[in-house]
C-alpha positions in Angstrom: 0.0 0.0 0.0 1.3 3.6 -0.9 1.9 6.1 1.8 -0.1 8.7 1.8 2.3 12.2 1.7 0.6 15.7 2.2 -1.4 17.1 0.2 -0.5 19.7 -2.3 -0.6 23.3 -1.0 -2.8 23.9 -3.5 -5.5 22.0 -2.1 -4.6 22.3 1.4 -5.4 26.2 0.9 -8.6 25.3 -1.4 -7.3 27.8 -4.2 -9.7 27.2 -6.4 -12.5 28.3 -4.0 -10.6 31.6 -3.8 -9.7 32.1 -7.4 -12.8 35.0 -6.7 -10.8 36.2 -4.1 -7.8 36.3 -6.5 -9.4 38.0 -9.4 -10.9 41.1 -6.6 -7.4 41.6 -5.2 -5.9 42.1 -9.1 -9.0 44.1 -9.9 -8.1 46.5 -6.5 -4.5 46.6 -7.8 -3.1 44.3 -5.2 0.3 43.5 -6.4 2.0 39.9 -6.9 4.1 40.5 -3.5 0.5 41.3 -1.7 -1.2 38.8 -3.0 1.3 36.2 -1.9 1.5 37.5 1.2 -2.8 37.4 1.8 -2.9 33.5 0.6 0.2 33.1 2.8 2.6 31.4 0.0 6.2 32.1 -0.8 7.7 33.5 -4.3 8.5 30.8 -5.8 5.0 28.6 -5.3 2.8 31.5 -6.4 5.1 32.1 -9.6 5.1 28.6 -10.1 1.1 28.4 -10.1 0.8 31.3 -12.5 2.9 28.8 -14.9 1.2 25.6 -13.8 -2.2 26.7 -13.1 -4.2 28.5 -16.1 -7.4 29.2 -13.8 -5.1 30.9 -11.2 -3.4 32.7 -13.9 -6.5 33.7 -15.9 -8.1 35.0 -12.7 -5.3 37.7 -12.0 -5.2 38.4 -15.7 -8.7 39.2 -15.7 -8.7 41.4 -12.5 -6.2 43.3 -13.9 -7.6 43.5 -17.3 -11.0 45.2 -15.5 -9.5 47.5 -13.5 -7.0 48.6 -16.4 -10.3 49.3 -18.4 -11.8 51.3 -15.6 -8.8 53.6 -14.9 -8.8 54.2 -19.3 -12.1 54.7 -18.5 -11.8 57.2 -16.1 -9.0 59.2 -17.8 -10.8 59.4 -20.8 -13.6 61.3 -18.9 -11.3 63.7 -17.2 -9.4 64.4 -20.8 -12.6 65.1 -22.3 -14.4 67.0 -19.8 -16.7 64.8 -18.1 -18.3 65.7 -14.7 -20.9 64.8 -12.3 -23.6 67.3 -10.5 -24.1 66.1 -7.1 -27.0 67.2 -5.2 
C-alpha cells in the first residue's frame, strides 16, 4: 500500500474556492508581493502556479484586465471633460 504524503498546497489552501478572491485583489490593484503575502505562499510557489495553473493565472489576468479598463475609462472622462452634478 502507498503512503499517503501531504497534500498539495494547493488544495490544502482550497485555491480554487478563492480564485474569486484572486481575481478582486488584481481588480483593486493588489500587487504579486501582496497577493502572496494574503494567501500566505512564498515567491517561488505563487510564480510557479501562474505557470502551472491556467485558472489561477486567468483570474489575476482578468482582475487586472477590469481595472485597467476602468482607470482608461476614467482618464478618458477627465481628458474630455466629463463631470458629475451632485445634489
Amino acid at each position: 500500500m502507498a503512503k499517503k504524503g501531504r497534500k498539495a498546497l494547493w488544495d490544502e489552501l482550497n485555491i480554487p474556492d478563492r480564485l474569486e478572491a484572486v481575481k478582486g485583489w488584481a481588480l483593486e490593484g493588489s500587487t504579486d508581493v501582496e497577493m502572496m503575502e494574503m494567501l500566505g505562499v512564498k515567491k517561488d510557489t505563487f510564480y510557479q502556479w501562474k505557470k502551472d495553473k491556467p485558472e489561477f493565472s486567468d483570474a489575476i489576468k482578468k482582475g487586472r484586465f477590469e481595472s485597467n479598463g476602468e482607470i482608461l475609462n476614467s482618464a478618458f472622462k477627465q481628458t474630455t471633460g466629463y463631470f458629475v452634478e451632485v445634489e
